[in-house]
C-alpha positions as CSV (number, residue, x, y, z in Angstrom):
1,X,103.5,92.9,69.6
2,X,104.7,90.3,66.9
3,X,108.7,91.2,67.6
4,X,108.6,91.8,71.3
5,X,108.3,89.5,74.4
6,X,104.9,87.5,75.2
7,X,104.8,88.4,78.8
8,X,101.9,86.0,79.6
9,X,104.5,83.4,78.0
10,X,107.3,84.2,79.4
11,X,105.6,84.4,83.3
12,X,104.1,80.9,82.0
13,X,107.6,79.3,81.5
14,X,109.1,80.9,84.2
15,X,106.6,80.1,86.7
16,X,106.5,76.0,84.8
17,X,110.9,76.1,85.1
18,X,110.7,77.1,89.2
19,X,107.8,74.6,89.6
20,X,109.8,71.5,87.9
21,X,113.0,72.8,90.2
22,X,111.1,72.3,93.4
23,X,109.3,69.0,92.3
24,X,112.6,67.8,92.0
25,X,114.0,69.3,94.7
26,X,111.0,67.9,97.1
27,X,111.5,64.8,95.0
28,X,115.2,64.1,96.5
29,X,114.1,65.1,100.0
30,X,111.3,62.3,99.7
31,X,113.9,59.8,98.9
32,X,116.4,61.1,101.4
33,X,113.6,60.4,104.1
34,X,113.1,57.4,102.5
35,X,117.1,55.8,102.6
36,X,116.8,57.4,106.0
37,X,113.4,55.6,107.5
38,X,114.9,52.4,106.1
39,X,118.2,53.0,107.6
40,X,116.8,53.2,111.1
41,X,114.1,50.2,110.4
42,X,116.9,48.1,108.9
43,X,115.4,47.1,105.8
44,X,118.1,46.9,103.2
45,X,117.1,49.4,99.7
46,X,118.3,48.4,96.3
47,X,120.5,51.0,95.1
48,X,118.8,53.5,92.7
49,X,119.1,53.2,88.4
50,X,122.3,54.5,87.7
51,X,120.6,57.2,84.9
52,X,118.3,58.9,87.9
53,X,120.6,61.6,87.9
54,X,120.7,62.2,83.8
55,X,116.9,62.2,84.4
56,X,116.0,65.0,86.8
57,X,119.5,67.4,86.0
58,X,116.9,69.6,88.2
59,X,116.8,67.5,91.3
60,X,120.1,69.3,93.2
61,X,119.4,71.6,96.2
62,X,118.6,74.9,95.8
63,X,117.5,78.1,98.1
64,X,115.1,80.8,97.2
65,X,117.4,84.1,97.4
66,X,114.8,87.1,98.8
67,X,116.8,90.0,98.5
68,X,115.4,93.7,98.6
69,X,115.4,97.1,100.7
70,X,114.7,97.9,104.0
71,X,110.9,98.5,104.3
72,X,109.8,96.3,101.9
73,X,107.7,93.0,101.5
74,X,109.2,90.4,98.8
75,X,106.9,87.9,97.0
76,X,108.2,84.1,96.1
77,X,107.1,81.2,95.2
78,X,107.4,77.4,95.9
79,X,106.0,74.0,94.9
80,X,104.7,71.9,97.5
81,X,104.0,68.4,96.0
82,X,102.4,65.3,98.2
83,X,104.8,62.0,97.3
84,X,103.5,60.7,100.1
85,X,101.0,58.1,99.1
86,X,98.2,59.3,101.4
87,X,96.6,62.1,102.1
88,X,98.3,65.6,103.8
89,X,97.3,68.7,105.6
90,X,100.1,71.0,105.7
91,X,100.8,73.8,108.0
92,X,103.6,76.4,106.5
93,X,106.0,78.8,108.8
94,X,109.3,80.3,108.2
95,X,112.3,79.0,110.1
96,X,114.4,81.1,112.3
97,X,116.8,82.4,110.4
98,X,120.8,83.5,111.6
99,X,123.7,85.2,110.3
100,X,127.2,84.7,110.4
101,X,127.2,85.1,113.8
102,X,125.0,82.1,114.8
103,X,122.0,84.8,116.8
104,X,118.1,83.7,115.7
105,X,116.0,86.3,114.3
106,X,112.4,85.6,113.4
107,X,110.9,86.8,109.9
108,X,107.3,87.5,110.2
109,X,107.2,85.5,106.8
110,X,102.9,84.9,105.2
111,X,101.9,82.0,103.3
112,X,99.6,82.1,100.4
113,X,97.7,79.9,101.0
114,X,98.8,79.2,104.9
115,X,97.4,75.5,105.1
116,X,96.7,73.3,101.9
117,X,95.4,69.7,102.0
118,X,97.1,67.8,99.4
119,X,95.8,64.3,97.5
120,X,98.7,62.0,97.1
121,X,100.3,62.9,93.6
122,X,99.0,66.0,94.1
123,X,100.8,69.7,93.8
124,X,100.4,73.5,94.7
125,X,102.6,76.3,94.2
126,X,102.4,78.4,97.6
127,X,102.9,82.2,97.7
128,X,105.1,83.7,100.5
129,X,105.5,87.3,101.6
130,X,108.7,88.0,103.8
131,X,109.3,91.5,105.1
132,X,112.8,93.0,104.9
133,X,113.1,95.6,108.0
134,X,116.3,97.1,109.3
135,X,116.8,93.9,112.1
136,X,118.9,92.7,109.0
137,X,122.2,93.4,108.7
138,X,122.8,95.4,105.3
139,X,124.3,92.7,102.7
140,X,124.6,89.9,104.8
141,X,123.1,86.7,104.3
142,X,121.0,85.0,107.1
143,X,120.0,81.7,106.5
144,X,116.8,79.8,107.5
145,X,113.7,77.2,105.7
146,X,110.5,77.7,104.3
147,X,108.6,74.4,105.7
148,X,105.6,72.0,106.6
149,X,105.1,71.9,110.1
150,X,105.5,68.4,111.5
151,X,107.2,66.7,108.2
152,X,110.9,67.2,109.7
153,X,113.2,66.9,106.7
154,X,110.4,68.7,104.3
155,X,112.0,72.5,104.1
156,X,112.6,74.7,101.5
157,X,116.2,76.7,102.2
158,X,115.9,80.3,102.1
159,X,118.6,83.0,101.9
160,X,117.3,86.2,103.4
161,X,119.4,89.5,102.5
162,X,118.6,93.7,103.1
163,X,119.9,95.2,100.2
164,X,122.2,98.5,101.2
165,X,119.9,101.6,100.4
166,X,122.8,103.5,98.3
167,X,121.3,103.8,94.9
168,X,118.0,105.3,96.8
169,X,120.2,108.1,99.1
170,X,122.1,108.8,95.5
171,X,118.8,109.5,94.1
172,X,117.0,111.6,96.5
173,X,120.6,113.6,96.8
174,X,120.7,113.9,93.1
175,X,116.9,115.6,93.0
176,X,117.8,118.2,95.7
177,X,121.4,119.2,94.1
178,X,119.3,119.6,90.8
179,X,116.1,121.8,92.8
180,X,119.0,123.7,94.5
181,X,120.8,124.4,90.9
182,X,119.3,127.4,88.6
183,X,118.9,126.2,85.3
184,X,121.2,127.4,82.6
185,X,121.0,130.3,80.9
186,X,118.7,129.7,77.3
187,X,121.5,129.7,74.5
188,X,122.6,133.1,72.6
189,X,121.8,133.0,69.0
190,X,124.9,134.6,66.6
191,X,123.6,137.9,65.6
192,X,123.5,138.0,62.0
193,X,125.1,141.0,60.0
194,X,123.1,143.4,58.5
195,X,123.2,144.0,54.5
C-alpha cells in the first residue's frame, strides 16, 4: 500500500488533532472559571501574555456535531483533561438538550468509560454513544453539553441532529421498481449474408 492512505496513520492524527482541540478548549474553560472565582473573591489577575492567543489558534469553542438516521447509535469522542492541581473523580451525563422551540428532551447518551479518576496533569479521551430516535425533529438542531457532574462550567457543547431518511426510501424504492421491471430483451446480433 506504498501509494494509498495509512489508515492506522491517518485514525492516529485525526484522533491526536480532536484531542489538542478539546485540551484547549477545556484549557479556556479552566481559565474562564479561574477570572471568574477571582472575580467573586476579589483578588485582582494580571492580564494574560498578549501572544496566548497566537499560541493555542486551537483554544476557541467548539461543539461535537452528532448527526445520523433515525434508529441509529453515533460514536464520539472527547478529551477530558484534569488542570486542576489535585486529584478528580468525574461523573459524565449528557445535558438536556432543546430545539428551537425551547421544550427539554433527554438523550439516553453512554459514556466510555462513565467515571474516570484523573491525576492532576492528567488526560483521557472518553467514548460517548448517543442514540438518534424519531423524538428528534428531522434536520433540526437541538442543542445541549456533554459534562462532569458537579464541575459547573466544565461541559462539552453538543449539537444533536436526525438526519431526514430520503436517500434510504430512494433506495429501497429504487430496488422494488427494478424487481418489478423485466430485464431487457439480450441484444439481436446482425445476420450475416450468406456467400
Amino acid at each position: 500500500m506504498a501509494d494509498g492512505l495509512d489508515m492506522s496513520e491517518l485514525l492516529r492524527r485525526t484522533v491526536q488533532a480532536n484531542a489538542r482541540f478539546y485540551k484547549g478548549w477545556m484549557d479556556l474553560s479552566l481559565e474562564y472559571m479561574r477570572g471568574i472565582t477571582e472575580i467573586f473573591s476579589g483578588a485582582e489577575s494580571a492580564p494574560p501574555p498578549a501572544s496566548a492567543a497566537a499560541q493555542e489558534p486551537e483554544a476557541g469553542p467548539g461543539a461535537i456535531v452528532v448527526e445520523a438516521e433515525e434508529g441509529t447509535t453515533v460514536r464520539c469522542a472527547f478529551l477530558v483533561t484534569n488542570d486542576l492541581g489535585r486529584k478528580l473523580s468525574c461523573e459524565l451525563y449528557a445535558s438536556d438538550f432543546t430545539g428551537p422551540d425551547g421544550a427539554p428532551l433527554a438523550v439516553a447518551a453512554t459514556f466510555d468509560p462513565p467515571k474516570l479518576e484523573l491525576e492532576p496533569g492528567e488526560q483521557r479521551i472518553v467514548h460517548a454513544l448517543v442514540p438518534i430516535d424519531g423524538r428528534l425533529d428531522a434536520g433540526v438542531a437541538h442543542t445541549g453539553s456533554f459534562a462532569i457532574r458537579g464541575l459547573d462550567g466544565f461541559s462539552v457543547p453538543v449539537v444533536l441532529r436526525r438526519r431526514h431518511g430520503i436517500d434510504a426510501a430512494l433506495t429501497a424504492k429504487q430496488a422494488a421498481a427494478a424487481r418489478r421491471t423485466p430485464p431487457p430483451p439480450p441484444p439481436r446480433r446482425a445476420a450475416k449474408p450468406k456467400q
